[in-house]
N, C-alpha and C positions, 0 to 999 in steps of 0.2 A: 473725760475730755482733756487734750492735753494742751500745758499752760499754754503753748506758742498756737494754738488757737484762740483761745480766749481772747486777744486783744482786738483780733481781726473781728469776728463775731460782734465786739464791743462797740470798736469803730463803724459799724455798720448799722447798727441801733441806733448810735448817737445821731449819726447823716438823716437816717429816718426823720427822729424826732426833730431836729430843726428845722427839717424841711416846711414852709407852711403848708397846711392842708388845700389851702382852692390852687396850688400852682403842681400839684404831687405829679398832673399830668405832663408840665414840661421840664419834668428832673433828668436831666441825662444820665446815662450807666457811672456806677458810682468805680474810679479805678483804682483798681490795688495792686499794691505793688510792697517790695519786702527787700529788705539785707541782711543775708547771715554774716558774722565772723566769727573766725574759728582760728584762733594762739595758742601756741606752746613757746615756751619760756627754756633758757638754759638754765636760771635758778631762782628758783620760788622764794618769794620774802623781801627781792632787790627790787618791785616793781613798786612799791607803796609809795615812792612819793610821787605817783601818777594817780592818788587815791582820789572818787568824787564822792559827790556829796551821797549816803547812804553805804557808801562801802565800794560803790561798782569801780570799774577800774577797767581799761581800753585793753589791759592785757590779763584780763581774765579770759579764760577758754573760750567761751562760748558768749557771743553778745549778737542779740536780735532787734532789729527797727522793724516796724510793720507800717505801712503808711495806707491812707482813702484821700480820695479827693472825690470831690462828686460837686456837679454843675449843682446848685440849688434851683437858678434862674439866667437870664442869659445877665452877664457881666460881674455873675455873684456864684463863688464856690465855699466848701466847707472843707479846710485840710484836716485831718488829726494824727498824730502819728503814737503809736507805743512804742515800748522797750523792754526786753527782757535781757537781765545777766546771772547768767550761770552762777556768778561769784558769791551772789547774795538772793536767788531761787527769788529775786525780783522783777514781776512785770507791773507797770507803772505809764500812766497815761504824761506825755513826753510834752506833746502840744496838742491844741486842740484852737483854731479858730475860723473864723469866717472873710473873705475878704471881699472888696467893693470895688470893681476897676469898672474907670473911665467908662462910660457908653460910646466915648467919639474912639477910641482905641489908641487914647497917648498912652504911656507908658506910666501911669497914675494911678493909685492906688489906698485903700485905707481897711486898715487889718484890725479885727477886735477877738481878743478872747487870751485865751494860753499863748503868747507871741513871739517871734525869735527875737534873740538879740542884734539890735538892728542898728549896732553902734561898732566897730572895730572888722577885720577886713577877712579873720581868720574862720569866721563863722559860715561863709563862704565854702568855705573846702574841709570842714570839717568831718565830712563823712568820708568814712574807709574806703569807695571809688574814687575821691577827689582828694585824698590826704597822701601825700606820697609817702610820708613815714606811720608808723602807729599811734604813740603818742600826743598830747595837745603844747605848744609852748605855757610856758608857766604862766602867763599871764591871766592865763584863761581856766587854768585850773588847782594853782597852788593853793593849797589852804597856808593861811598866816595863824599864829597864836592870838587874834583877835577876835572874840566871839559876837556874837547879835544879843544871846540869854545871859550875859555876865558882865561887869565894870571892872577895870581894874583902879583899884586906891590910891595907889604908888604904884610906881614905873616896876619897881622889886619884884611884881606880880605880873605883870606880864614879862619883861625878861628873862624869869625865872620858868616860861614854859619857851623861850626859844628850840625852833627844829619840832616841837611835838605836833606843831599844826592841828588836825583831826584830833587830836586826843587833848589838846589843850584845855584848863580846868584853873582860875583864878579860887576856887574854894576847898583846894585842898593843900596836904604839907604846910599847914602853918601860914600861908597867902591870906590877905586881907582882902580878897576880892570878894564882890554884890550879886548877886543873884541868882538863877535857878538853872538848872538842866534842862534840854529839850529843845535846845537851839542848836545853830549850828558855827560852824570856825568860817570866819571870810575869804574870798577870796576877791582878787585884784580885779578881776570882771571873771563870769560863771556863763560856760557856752552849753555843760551840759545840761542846764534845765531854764526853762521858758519861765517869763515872769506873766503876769494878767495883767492887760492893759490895752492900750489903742494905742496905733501907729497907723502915721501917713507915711507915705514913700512913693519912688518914683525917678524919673527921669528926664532934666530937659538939655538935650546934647547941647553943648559936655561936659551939663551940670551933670552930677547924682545927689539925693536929698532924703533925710529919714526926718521922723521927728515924734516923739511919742509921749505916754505918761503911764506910770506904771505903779502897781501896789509893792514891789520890794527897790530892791536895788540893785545895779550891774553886779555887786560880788553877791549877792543872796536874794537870787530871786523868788517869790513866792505866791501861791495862788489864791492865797486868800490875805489880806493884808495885816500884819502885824503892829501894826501903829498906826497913826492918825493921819500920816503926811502920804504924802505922793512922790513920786522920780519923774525928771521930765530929764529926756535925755534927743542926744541927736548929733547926725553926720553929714557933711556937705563933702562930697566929692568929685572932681575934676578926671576926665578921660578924654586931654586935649589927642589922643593919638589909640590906635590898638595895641601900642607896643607899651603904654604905661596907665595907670592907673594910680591917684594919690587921695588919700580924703582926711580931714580931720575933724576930731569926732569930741565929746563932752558930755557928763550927766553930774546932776547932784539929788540927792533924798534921802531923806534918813533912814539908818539902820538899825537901831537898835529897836527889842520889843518893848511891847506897851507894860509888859511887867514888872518893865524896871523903872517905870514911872516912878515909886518911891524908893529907888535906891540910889536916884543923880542928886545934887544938889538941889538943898530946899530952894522953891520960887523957880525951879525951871524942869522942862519935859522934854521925854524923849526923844520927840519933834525938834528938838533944836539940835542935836547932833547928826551932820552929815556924812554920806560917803560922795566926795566928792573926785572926779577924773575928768582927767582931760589928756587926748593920745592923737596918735597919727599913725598914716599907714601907707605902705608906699610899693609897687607894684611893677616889675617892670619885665619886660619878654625879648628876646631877640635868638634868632635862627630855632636853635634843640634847647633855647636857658630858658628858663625862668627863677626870676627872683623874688623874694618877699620880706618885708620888713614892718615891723613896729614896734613904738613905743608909746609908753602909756606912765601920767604920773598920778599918784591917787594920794589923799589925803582922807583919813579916819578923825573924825573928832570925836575927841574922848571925853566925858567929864570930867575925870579927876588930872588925866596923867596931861592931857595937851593934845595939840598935832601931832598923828599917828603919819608920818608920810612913807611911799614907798615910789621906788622907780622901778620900770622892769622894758626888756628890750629882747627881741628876739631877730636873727637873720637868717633866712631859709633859701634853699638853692635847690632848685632840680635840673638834671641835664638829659636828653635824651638819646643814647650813645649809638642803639640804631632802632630802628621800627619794632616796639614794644617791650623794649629795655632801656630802665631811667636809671641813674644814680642822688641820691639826695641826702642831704644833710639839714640841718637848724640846730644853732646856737642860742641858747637862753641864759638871761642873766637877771635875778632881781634883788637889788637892795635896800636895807630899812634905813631911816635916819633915828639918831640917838635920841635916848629922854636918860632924864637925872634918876640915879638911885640913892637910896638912904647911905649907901656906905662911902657914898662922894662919888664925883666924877657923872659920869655919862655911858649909856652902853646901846648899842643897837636893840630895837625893842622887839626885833627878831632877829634869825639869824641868817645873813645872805648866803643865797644859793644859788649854783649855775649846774644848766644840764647840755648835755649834749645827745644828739640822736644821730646815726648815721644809718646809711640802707641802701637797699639795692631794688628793683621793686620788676616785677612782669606783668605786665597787661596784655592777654592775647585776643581780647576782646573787651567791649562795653559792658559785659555784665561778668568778669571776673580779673582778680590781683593778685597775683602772691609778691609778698612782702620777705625781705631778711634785713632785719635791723641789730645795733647795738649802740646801745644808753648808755652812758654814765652822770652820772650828778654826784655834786659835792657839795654838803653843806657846812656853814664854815662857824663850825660850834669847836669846842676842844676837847678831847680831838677831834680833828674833824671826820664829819661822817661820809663816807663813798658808799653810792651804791652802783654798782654796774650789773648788765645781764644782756641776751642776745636773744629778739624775740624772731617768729614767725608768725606770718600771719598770709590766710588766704580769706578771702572778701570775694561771696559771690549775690550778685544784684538777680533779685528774679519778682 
């Protein structure tokens, strides 16, 4: 059987089983639906710091969503969606929940199970038919030298893995950093994978309103909970007009795992250390533009070292120059603030990076894209690191 069956097969068992048994009779056709994409690269090695959590990466060759929805009952559906990437021969269940609307048919709502991120504005148009470039802005997918499974002692210890992100490691080369492997590196909020939890949402024109509680965190979310604490996070947004769209958004809980219970300070737990954010986002259209914008400022509490702070800001533009050709660009920028090292002074406890993406994109229909883009990013270690590359990409919906 091959893999990119499997998920579909799975998602249709799962529909099954939650359905209750005395209502099986008024389950409606359960619908499926799928996106492939398929990149090639000018040069291989320059795309990594677009790396997500597990290895996948938007500009690996071949990446697959399979999605179900199916009526359960009337005002009650079951989404699930999978994913496969070529990059890492990974298929992996993406989300999976149930949601409860309105019986009167306002625009209300309350979602339980595997859940999206229902905080920040880009999650929206995340997928390769609504993304006009390839890529995600950093905010959403940078890893930082900050881990969940390890503390740093001294500041020495995590500035000393600046730029490594993904690979970062407080217990090795000499580092006086606490604890174990099998976690994962932070990031500033995480679109590619759902946290478990419950969320309301909804609409009262021309409010918009989310509001939820979750087992991990906006940069590391997870599906079974790793500490004792919970995230309660949430967005209020304004759509006084169709030509704009503004909301600002907020979450705090704690991040670190429950293993490092004995490696924080005696007399206090993991639970007391938050990842705390708070962003905005801002939305705006006229004639063939559209524009898009946010910022987002997040604070890491750390045991040993302090306030971990970071700002990151990104501005996107698409234009539509005639009937099914766009041009589009976004500008990314995020930087750390300083903590003290042993040898004096003060130093960034990562190290700031900015990326750029430009592109060109064809749409000749709803169910397909091609894409021609080129990336560059620079991170600002010594020397500093550039990587640049020119991808392709074609996205076809079926």
């Amino acid at each position: 059987m091959s893999m990119v069956r499997i998920p579909v097969i799975a998602a249709a068992v799962m529909v099954a089983f939650l359905a209750p048994a005395a209502e099986c009779g008024t389950i409606g056709p359960v619908n499926f639906s799928g996106e492939l994409d398929l990149v090639g690269l000018s040069r291989r090695g320059e795309e990594n710091v677009n790396v997500l959590n597990y290895g996948e990466n938007p500009f690996h060759t071949t990446r697959v969503r399979l999605f179900a929805d199916a009526p359960v009952q009337e005002h009650v559906h079951v989404f699930t969606e999978f994913t496969y990437d070529d990059g890492i021969s990974l298929t992996r269940l993406f989300g999976g929940f149930v949601r409860f609307s309105d019986p009167k048919g306002r625009d209300l709502h309350l979602e339980a199970g595997k859940i999206p991120l229902h905080i920040g504005a880009f999650p929206n148009r995340s997928y390769a038919p609504k993304n006009a470039l390839i890529g995600a802005p950093l905010l959403y997918q940078y890893h930082t030298d900050l881990r969940d499974d390890q503390v740093p002692t001294r500041g020495d210890d995590i500035v000393a893995n600046r730029g490594r992100g993904y690979y970062t490691s407080y217990l090795t080369g000499g580092l006086t950093g606490l604890g174990y492997t099998g976690g994962r590196t932070m990031t500033l909020l995480y679109e590619n994978c759902w946290d478990f939890g419950v969320a309301a949402l909804g609409t009262v024109a021309p409010l918009e309103f989310s509001a939820g509680v979750t087992n991990g965190v906006v940069g590391d979310p997870v599906m079974s909970d790793n500490n004792d604490g919970k995230q309660v996070l949430g967005r209020l947004g304004f759509v006084p007009a169709p030509w704009v769209r503004a909301g600002a958004w907020g979450s705090r809980g704690p991040y670190l795992g429950a293993g490092l219970n004995d490696d924080v300070p005696a007399g206090h737990s993991v639970d007391e250390y938050n990842q705390q954010v708070l962003g905005g986002d801002l939305e705006l259209s006229y004639a063939h533009g559209l524009l898009y914008s946010e910022y987002a400022y997040c604070r890491y509490q750390s045991p040993y070292v302090g306030n971990l702070d970071s700002h990151a800001w990104y501005v996107e533009g698409k234009y539509t120059v005639i009937p099914g050709w766009y041009v589009a660009a976004r500008f990314d920028r995020m930087t750390f603030t300083d903590v003290p090292v042993t040898t004096g002074g003060v130093a960034g406890w990562d190290a700031n990076v900015w990326k750029r993406e430009i592109g060109v994109g064809f749409k000749p229909s709803t169910r397909l894209i091609a894409k021609l883009v080129h990336q560059q990013s620079q991170i600002a270690l010594s020397p500093r690191v550039v990587h640049a590359f020119m991808a392709a990409q074609l996205a076809v919906t079926f």
